[in-house]
Residue, then its C-alpha position, 0 to 999 in steps of 0.5 A: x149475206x154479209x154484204x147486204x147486212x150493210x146495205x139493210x141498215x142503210x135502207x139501200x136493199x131495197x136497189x138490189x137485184x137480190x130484193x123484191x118487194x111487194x105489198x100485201x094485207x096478208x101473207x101465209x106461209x107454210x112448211x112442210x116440216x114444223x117450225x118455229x114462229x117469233x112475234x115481235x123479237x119473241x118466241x111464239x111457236x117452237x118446232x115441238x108445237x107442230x105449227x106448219x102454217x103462219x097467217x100475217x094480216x095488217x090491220x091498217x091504223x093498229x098502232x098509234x105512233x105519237x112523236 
């Protein structure tokens, strides 16, 4: 995992056998257990909330990007 760290920071991951990459407008994930969910680097969810099911949908054009 360490490895791959630098790889990440490089945008090179994406080569390695251990990386799949796919695209999708919207990913669920479920567990059979609770768990925790982060929004944006902070805490949205935490196991005592009892969330066993994320839905991640990409809204196209969102976020405007000035630069």
């Amino acid at each position: 995992m360490l490895c791959m760290l630098t790889r990440v920071m490089k945008g090179t991951h994406v080569t390695s056998r251990h990386v799949t990459m796919r695209q999708s407008r919207q990913i669920t994930a479920w567990s059979s257990s609770p768990m925790p969910i982060y929004v944006d680097g902070e805490m949205f969810a935490y196991p005592r909330d009892n969330v066993h099911q994320v839905t991640v949908t990409s809204l196209p054009a969102a976020v405007q990007v000035m630069v």
